[in-house]
N, C-alpha and C positions, 0 to 999 in steps of 0.2 A: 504494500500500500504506500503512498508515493506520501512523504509528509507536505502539511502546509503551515504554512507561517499564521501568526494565529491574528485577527484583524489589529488593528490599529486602534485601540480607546482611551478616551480621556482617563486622567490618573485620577482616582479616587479624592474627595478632599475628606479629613478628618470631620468638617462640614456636613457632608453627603453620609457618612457611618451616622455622625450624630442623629441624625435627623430619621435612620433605619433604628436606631434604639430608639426613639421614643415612638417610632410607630409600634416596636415589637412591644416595652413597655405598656402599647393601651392593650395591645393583645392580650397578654399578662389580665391586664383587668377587668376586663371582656370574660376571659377564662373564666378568673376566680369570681366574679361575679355569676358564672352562670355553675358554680359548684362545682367548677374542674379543678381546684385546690392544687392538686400533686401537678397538672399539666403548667397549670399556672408559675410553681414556685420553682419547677426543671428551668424553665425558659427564663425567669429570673434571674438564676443563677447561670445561664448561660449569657447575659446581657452584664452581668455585674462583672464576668468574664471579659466583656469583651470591652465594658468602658475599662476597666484595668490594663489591656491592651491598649486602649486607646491613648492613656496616661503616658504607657510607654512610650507611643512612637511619641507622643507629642517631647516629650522627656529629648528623648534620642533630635529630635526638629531642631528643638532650641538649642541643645548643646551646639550640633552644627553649623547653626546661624554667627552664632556667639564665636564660634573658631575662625 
């Protein structure tokens, strides 16, 4: 199978992640509000996950700028 180069896409902004956690976050309360508890507090913890990532790069941005 012959490989391809994979398209060309704008680079993510720390902006654009923000803005998918607080939509996962209403999910989140969407969930628990309709009695899905355990579905609910998984996807928490994976959102608490990923602003913790998110901390990082931002961490990792600034040192960079700052050099």
């Amino acid at each position: 199978m012959p490989k391809t180069s994979p398209e060309s896409k704008p680079a993510t902004t720390a902006a654009d992640i923000e803005r998918s956690i607080q939509a996962l976050n209403k999910m989140a309360e969407r969930l628990w509000g309709d009695g899905r508890e355990s579905e609910a507090k998984a996807l928490l913890d994976a959102l608490d996950a990923l602003n913790r990532a998110l901390d990082r790069i931002r961490i990792g941005e600034s040192r960079r700028v700052l050099h």
